[in-house]
The first five atom37 places (N, CA, C, CB, O) and aatype in JSON, in Angstrom:
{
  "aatype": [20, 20, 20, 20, 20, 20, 20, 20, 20, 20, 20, 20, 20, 20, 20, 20, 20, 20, 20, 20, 20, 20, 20, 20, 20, 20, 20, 20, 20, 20, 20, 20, 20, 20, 20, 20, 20, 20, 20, 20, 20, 20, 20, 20, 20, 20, 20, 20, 20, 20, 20, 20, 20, 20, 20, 20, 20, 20, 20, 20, 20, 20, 20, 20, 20, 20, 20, 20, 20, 20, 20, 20, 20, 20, 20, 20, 20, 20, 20, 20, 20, 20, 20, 20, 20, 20, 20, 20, 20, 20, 20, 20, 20, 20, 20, 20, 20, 20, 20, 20, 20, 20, 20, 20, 20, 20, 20, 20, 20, 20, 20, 20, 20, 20, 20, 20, 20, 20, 20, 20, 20, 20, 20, 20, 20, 20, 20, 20, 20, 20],
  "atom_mask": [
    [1, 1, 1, 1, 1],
    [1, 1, 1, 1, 1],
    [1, 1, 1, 1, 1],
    [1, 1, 1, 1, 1],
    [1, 1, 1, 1, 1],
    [1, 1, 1, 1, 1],
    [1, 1, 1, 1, 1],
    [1, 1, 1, 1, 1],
    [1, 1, 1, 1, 1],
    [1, 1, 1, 1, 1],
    [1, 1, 1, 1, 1],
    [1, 1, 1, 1, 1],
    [1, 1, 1, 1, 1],
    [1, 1, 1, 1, 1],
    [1, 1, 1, 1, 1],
    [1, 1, 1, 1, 1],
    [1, 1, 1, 1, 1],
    [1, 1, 1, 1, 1],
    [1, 1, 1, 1, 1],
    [1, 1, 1, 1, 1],
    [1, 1, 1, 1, 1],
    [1, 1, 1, 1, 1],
    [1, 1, 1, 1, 1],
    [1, 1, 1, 1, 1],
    [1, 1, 1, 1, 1],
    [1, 1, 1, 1, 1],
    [1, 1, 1, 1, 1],
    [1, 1, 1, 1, 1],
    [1, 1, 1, 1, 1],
    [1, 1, 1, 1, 1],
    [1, 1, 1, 1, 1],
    [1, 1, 1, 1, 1],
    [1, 1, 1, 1, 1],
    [1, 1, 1, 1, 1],
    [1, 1, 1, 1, 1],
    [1, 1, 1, 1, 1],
    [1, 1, 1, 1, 1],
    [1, 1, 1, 1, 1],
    [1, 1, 1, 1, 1],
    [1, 1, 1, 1, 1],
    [1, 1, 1, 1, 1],
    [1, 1, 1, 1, 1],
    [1, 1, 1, 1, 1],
    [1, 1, 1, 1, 1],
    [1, 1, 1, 1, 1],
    [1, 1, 1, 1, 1],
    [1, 1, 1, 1, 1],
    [1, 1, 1, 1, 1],
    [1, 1, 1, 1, 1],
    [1, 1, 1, 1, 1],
    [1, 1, 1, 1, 1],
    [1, 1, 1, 1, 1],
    [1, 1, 1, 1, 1],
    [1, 1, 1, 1, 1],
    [1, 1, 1, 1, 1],
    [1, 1, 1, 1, 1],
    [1, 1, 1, 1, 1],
    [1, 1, 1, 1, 1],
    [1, 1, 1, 1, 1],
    [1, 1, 1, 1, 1],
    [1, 1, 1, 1, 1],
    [1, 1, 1, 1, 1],
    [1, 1, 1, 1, 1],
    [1, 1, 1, 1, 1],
    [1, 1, 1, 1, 1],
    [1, 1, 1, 1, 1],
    [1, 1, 1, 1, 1],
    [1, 1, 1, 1, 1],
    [1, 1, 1, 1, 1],
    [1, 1, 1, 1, 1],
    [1, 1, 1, 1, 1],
    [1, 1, 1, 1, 1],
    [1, 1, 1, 1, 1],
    [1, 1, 1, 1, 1],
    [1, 1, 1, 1, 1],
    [1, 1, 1, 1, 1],
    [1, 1, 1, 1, 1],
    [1, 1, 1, 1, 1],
    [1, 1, 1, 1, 1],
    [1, 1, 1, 1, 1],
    [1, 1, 1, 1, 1],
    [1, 1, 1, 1, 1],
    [1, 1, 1, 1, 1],
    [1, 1, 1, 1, 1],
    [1, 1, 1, 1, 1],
    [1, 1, 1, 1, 1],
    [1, 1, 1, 1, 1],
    [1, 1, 1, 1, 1],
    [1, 1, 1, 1, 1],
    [1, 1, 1, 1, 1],
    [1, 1, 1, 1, 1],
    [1, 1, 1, 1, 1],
    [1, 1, 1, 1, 1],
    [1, 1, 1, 1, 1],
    [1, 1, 1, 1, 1],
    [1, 1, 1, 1, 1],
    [1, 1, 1, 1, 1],
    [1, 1, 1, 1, 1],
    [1, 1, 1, 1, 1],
    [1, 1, 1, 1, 1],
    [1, 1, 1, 1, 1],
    [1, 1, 1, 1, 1],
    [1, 1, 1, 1, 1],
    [1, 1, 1, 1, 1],
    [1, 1, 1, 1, 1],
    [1, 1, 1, 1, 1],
    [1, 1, 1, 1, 1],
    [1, 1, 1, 1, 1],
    [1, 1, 1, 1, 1],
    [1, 1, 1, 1, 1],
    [1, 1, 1, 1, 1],
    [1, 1, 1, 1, 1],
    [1, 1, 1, 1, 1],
    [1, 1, 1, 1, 1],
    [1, 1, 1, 1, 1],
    [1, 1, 1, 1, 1],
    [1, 1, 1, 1, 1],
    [1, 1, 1, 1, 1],
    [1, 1, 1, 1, 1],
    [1, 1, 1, 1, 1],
    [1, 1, 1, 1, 1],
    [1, 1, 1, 1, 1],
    [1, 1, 1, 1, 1],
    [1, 1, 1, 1, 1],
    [1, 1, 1, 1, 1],
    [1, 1, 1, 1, 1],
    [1, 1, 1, 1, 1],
    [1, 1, 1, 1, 1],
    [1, 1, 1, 1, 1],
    [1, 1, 1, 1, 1]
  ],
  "atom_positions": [
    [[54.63, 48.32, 169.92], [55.56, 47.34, 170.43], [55.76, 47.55, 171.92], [56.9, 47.43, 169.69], [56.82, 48.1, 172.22]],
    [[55.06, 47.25, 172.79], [54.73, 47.04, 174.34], [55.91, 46.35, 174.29], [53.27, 46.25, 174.96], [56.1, 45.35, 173.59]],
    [[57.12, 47.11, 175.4], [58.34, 46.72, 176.04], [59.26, 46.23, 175.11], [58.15, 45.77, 177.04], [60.25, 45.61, 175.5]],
    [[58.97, 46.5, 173.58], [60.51, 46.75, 172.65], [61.07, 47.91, 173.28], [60.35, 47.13, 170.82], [62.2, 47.6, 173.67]],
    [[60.84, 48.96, 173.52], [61.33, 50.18, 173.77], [62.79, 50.08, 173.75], [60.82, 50.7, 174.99], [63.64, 50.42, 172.93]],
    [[62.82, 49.45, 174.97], [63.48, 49.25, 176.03], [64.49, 48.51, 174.8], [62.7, 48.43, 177.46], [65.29, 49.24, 174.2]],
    [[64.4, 47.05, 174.47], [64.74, 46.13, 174.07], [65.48, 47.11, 172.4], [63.41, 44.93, 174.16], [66.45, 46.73, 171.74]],
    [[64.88, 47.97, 172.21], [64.92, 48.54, 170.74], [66.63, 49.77, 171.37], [62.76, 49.67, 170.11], [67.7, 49.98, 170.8]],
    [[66.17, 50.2, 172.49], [67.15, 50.86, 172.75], [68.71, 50.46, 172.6], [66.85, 51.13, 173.81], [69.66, 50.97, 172.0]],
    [[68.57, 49.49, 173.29], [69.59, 48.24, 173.52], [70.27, 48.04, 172.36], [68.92, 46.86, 173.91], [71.48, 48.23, 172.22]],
    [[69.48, 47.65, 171.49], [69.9, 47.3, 170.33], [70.22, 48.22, 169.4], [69.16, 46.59, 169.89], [70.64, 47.61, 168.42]],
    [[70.23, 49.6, 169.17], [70.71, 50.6, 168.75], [71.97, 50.95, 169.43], [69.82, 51.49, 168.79], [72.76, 51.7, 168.84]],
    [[72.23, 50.51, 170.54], [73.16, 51.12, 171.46], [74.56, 50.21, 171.11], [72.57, 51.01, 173.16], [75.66, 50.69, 170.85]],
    [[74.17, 48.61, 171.19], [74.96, 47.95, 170.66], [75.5, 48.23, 168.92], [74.38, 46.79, 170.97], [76.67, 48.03, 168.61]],
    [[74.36, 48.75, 167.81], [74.91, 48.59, 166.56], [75.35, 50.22, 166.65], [73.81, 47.97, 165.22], [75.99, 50.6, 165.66]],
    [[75.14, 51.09, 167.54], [76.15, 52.61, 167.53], [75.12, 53.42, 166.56], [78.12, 52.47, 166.66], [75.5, 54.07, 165.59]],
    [[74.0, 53.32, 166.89], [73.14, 54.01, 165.94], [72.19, 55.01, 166.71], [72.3, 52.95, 165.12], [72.66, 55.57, 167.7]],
    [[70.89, 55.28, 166.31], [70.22, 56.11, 166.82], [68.68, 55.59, 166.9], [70.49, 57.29, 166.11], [67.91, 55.59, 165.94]],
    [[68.37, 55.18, 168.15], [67.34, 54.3, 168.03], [66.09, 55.05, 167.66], [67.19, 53.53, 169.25], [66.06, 56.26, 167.91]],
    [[64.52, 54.16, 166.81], [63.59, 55.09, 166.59], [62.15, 54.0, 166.42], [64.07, 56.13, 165.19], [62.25, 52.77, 166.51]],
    [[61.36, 54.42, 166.26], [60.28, 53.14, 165.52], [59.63, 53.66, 164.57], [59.09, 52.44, 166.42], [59.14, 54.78, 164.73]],
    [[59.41, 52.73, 162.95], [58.75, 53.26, 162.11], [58.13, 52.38, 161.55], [59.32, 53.95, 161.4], [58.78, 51.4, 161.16]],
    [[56.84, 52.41, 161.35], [55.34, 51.56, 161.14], [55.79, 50.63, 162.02], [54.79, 50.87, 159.53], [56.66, 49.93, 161.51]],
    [[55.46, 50.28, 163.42], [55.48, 49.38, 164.17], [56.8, 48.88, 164.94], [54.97, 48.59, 163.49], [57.08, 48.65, 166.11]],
    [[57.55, 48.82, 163.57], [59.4, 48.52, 163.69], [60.53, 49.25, 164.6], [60.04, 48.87, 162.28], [60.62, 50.48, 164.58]],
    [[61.32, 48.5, 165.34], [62.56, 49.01, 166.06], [63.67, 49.27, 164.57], [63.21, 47.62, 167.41], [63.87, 48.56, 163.59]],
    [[64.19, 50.52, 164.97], [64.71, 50.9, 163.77], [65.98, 51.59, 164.53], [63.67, 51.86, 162.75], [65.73, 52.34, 165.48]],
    [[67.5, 51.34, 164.09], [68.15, 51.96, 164.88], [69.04, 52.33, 163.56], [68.69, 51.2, 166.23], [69.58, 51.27, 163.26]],
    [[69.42, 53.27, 162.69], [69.97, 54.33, 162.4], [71.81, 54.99, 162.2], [69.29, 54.82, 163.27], [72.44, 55.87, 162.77]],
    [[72.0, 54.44, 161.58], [73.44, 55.01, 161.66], [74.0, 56.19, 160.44], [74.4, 53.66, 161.55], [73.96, 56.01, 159.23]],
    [[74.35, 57.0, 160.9], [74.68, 58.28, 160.12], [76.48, 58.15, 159.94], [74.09, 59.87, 161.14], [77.23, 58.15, 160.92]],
    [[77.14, 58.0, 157.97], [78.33, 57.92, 158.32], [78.72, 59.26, 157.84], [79.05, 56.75, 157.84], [78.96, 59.35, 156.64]],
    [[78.85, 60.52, 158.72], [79.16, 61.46, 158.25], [81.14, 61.75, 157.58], [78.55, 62.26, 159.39], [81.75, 62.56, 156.89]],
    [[81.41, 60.56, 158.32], [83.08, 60.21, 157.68], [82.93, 60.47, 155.87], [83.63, 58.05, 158.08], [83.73, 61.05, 155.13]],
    [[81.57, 59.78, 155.5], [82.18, 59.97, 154.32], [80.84, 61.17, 153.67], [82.5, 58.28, 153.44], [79.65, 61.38, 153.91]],
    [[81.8, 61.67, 152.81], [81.36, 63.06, 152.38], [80.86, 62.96, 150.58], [82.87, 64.23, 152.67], [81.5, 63.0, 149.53]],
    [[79.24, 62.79, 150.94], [78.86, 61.92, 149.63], [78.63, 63.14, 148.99], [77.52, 60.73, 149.63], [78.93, 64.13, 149.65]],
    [[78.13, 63.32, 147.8], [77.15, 64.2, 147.0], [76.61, 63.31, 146.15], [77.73, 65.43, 146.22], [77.08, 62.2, 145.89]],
    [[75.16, 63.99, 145.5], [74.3, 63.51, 144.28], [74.25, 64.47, 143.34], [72.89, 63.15, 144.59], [73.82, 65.53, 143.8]],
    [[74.47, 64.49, 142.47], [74.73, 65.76, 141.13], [74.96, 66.95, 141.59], [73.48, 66.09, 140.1], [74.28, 67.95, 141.37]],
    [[76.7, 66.79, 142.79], [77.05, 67.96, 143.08], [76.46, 68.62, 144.28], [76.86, 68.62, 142.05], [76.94, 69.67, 144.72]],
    [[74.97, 67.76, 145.09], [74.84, 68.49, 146.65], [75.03, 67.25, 147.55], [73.14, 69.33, 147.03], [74.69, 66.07, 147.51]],
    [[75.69, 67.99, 148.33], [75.33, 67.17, 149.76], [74.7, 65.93, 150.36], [74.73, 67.77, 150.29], [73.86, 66.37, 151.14]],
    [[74.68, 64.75, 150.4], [74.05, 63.59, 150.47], [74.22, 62.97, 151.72], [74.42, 62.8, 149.49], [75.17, 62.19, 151.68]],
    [[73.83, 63.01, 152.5], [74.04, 62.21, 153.92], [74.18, 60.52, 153.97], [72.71, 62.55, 154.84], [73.07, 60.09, 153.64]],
    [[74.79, 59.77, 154.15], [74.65, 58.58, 153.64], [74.15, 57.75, 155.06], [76.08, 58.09, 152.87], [74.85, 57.84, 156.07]],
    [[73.19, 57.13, 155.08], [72.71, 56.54, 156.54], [72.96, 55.03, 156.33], [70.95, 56.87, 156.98], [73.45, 54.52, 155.32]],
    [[72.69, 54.63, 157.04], [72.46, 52.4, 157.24], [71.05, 52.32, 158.14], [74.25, 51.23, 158.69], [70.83, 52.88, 159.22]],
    [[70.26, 51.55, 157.47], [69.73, 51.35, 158.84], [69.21, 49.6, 159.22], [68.34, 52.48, 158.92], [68.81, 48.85, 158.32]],
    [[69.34, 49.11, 160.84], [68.92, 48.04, 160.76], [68.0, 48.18, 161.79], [69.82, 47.06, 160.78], [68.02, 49.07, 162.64]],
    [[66.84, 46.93, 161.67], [65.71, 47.09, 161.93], [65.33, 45.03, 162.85], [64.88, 47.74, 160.2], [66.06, 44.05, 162.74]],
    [[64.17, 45.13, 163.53], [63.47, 44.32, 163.85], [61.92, 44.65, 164.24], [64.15, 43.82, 164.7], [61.37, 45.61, 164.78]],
    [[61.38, 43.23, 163.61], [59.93, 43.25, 164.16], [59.31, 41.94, 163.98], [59.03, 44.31, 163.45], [59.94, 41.08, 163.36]],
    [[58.55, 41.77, 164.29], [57.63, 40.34, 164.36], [58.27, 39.35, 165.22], [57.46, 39.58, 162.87], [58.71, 38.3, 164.75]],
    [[58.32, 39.59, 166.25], [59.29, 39.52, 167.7], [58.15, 38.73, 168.48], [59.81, 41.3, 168.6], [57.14, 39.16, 169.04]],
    [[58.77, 37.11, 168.28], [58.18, 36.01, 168.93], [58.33, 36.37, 170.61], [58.98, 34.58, 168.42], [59.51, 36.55, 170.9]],
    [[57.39, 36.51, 171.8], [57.41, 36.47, 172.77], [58.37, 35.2, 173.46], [56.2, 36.6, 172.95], [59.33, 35.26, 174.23]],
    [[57.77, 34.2, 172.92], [57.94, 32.68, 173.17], [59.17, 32.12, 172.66], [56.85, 31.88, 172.56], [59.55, 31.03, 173.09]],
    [[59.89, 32.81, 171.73], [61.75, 32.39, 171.34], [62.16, 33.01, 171.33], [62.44, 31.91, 170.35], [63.34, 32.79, 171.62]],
    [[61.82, 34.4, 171.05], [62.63, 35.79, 171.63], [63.25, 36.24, 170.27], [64.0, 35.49, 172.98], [64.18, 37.04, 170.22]],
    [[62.61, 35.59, 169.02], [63.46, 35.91, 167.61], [62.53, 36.8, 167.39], [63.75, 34.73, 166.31], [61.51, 37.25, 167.91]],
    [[63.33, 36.95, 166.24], [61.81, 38.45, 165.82], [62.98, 38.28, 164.01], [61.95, 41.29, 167.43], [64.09, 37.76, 163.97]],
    [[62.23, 38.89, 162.77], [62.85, 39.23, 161.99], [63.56, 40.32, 161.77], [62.37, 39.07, 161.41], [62.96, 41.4, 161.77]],
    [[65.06, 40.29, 161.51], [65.91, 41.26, 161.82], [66.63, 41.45, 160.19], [66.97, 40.77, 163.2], [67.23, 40.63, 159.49]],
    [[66.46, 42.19, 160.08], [66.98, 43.04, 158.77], [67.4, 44.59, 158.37], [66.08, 42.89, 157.98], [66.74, 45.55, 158.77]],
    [[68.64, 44.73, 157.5], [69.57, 45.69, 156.91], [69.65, 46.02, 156.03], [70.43, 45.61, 156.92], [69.6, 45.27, 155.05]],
    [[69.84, 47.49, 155.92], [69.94, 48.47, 154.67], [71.32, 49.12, 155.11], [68.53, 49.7, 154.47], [71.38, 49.78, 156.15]],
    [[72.28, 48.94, 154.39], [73.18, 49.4, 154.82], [74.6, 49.93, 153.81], [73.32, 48.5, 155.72], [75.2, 49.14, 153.09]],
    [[74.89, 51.08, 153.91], [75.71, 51.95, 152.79], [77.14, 51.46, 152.87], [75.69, 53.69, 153.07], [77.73, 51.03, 153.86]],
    [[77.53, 51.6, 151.79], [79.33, 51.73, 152.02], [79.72, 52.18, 151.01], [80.27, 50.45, 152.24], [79.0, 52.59, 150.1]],
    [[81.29, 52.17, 151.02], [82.47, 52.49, 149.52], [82.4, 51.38, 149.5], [84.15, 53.18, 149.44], [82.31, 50.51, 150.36]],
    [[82.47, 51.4, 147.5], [83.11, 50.25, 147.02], [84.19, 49.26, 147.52], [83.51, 50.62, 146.12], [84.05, 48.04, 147.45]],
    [[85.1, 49.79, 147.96], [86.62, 48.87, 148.58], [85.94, 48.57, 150.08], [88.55, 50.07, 148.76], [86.83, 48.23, 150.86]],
    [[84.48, 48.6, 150.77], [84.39, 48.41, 151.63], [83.59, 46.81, 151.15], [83.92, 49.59, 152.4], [83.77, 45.92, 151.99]],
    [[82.92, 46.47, 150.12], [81.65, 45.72, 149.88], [81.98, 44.33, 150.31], [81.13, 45.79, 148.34], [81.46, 43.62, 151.16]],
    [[83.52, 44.01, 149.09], [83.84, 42.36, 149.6], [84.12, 42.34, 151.19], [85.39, 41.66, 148.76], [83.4, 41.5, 151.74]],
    [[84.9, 42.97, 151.99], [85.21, 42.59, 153.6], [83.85, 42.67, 154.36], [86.34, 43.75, 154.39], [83.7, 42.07, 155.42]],
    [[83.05, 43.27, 153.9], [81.7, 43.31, 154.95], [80.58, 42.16, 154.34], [80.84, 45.11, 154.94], [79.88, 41.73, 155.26]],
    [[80.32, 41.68, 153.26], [79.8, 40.89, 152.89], [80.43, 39.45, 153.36], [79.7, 41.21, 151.71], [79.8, 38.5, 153.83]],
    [[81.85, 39.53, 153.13], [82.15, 38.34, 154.29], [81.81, 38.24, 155.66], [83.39, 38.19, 154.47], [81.28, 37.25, 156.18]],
    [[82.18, 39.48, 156.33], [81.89, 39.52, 157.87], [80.34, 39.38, 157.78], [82.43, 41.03, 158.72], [80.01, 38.6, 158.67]],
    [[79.47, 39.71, 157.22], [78.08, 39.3, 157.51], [77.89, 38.3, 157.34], [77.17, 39.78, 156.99], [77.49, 37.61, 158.28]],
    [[78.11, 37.69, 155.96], [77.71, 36.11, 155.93], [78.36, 35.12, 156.91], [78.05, 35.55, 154.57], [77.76, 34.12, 157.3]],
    [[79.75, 35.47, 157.34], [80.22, 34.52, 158.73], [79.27, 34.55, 159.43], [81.42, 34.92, 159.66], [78.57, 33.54, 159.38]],
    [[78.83, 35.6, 160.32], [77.4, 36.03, 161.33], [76.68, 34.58, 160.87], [76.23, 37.86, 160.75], [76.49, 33.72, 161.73]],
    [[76.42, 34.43, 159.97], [74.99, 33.53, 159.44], [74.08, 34.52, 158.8], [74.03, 32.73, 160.79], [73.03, 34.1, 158.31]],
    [[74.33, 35.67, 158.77], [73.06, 36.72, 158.19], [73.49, 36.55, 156.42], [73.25, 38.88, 158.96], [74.53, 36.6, 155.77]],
    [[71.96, 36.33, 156.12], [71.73, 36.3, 154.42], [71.83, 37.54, 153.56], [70.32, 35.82, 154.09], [70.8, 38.18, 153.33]],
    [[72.76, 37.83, 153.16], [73.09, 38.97, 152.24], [71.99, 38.9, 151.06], [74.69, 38.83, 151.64], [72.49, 38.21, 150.17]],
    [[70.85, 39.29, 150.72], [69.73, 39.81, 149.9], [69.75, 40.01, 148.55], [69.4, 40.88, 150.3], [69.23, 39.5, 147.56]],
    [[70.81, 41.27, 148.93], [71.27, 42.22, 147.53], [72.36, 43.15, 147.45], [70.23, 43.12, 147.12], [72.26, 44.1, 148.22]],
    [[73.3, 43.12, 146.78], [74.57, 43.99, 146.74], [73.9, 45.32, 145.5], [76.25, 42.84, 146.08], [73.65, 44.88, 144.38]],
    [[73.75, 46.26, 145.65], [73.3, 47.28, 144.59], [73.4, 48.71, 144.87], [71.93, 47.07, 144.28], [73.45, 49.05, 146.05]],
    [[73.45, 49.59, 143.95], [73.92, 51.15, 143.81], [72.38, 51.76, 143.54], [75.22, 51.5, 142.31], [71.84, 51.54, 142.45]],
    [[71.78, 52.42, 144.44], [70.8, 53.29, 144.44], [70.37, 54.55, 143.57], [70.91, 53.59, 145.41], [69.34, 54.99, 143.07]],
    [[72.15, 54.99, 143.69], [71.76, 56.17, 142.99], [73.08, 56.72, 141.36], [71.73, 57.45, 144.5], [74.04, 56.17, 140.83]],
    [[72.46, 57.81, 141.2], [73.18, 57.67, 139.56], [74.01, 59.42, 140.16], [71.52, 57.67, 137.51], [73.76, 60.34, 140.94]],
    [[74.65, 59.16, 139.54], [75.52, 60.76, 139.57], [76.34, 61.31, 140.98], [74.27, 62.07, 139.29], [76.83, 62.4, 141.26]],
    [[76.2, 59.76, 141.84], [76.71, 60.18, 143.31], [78.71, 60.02, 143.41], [75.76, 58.82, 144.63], [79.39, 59.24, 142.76]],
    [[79.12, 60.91, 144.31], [80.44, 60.57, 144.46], [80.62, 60.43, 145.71], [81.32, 61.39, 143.93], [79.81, 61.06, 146.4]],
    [[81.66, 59.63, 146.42], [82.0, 58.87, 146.06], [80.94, 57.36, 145.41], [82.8, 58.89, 146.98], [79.72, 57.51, 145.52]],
    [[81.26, 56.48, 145.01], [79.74, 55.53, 144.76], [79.75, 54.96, 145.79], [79.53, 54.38, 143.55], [80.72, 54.6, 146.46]],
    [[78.64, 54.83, 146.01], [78.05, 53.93, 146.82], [77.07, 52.62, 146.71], [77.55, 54.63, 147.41], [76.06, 52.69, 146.02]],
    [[77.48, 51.22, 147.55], [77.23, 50.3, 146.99], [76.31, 50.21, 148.68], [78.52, 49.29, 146.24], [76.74, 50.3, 149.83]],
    [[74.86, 49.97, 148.15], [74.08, 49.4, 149.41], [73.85, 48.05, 149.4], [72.77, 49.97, 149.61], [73.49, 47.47, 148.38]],
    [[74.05, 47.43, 150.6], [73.56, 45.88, 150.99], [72.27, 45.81, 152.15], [75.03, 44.99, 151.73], [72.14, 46.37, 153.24]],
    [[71.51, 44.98, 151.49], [70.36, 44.28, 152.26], [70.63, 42.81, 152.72], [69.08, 44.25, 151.36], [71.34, 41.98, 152.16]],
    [[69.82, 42.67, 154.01], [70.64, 41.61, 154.61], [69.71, 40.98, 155.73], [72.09, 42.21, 155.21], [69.42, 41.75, 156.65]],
    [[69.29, 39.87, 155.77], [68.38, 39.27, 156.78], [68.51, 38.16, 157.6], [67.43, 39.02, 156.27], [69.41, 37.37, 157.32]],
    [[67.69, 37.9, 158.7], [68.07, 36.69, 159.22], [66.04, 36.56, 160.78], [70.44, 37.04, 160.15], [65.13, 37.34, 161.06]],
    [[66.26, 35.7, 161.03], [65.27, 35.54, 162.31], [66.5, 35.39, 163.45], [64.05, 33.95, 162.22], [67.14, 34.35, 163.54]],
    [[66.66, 36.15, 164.01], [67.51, 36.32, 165.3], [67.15, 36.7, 166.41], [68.37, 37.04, 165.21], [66.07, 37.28, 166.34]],
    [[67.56, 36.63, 167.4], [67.2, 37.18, 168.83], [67.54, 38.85, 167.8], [68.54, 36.51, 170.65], [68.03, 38.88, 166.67]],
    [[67.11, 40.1, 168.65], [67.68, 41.15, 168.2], [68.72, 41.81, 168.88], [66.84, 41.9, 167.99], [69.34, 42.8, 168.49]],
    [[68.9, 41.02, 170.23], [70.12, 41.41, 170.63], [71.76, 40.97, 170.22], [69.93, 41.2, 171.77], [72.88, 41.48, 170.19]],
    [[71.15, 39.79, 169.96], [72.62, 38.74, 169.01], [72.56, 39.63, 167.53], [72.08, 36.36, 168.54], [73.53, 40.29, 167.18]],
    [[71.5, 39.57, 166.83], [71.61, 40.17, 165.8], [72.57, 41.57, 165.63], [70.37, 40.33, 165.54], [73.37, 41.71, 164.72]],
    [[72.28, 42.7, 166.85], [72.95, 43.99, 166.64], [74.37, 43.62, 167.14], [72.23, 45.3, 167.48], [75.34, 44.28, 166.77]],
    [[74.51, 42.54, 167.99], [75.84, 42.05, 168.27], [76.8, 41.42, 167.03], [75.61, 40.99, 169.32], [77.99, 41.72, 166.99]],
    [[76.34, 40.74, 166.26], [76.85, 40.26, 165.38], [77.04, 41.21, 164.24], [76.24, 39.25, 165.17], [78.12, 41.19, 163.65]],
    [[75.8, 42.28, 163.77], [76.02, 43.77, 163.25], [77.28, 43.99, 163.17], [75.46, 44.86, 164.06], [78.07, 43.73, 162.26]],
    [[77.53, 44.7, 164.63], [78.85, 45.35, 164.8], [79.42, 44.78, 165.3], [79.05, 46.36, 165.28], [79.62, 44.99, 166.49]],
    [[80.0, 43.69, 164.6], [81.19, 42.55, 164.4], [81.54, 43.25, 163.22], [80.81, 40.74, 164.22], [82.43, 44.03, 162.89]],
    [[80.46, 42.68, 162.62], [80.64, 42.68, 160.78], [81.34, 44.15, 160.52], [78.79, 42.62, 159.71], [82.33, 44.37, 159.82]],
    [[80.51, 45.17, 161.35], [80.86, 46.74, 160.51], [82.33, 47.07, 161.54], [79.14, 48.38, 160.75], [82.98, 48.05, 161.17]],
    [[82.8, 46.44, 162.61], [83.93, 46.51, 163.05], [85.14, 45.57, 162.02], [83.73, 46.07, 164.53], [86.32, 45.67, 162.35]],
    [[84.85, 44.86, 161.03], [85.86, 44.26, 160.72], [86.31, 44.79, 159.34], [85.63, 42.91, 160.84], [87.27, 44.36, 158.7]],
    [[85.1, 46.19, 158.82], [85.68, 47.41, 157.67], [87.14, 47.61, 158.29], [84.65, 49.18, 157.64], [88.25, 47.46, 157.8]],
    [[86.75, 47.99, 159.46], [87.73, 49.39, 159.6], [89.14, 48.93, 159.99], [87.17, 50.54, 160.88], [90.09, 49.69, 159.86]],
    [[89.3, 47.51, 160.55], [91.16, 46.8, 160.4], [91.75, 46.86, 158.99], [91.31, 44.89, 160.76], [92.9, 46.45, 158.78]]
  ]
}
């Protein structure tokens, strides 16, 4: 990705993550160490991550899509705040079996600029925490 770099940085910086690239993809990373997961009793790190690639030169969209963790009492307020965005909520679903607290992951897509996209991101994940 000739001069995402740059563009990939940006956009990690805006969604508060940790920017990276994987198979081709701008991938920016968020670690919520706030919450203190386990899986049958160890330690579980719980991450989010959102991503872009296939990044039209000529409209500046690219496909922008989310994997992204929460608590239960977090699912309905952020599924609203995303779908306001215009971003298409995918799938609401629980990954894993024997974890505490549970955790409910959402996938989530759209063709966006990727700078509006991480802007609109952290809208959505700013309107958990009121």
């Amino acid at each position: 990705m000739p001069n995402n770099g740059s563009i990939c940085e940006r956009f990690s910086r805006i969604i508060g993550g940790q920017p990276g690239f994987a198979g081709g993809k701008c991938v920016s990373t968020i670690n919520r160490n706030q919450i203190r997961a386990t899986i049958l009793g160890k330690r579980f790190s719980v991450t989010s991550s959102f991503s872009f690639e296939s990044l039209n030169k000529r409209t500046g969209r690219a496909l922008c899509l989310g994997r992204a963790a929460f608590l239960e009492k977090e699912v309905n307020k952020i599924v609203t705040a995303i779908r306001r965005q215009g971003i298409k909520v995918t799938s609401v679903h629980n990954e894993w079996l024997f974890e505490q607290p549970r955790l409910i992951y959402i996938n989530m897509e759209v063709i966006d600029r990727p700078l509006v996209f991480a802007r609109k991101i952290r809208q959505a994940l700013d309107a958990i925490h009121k």
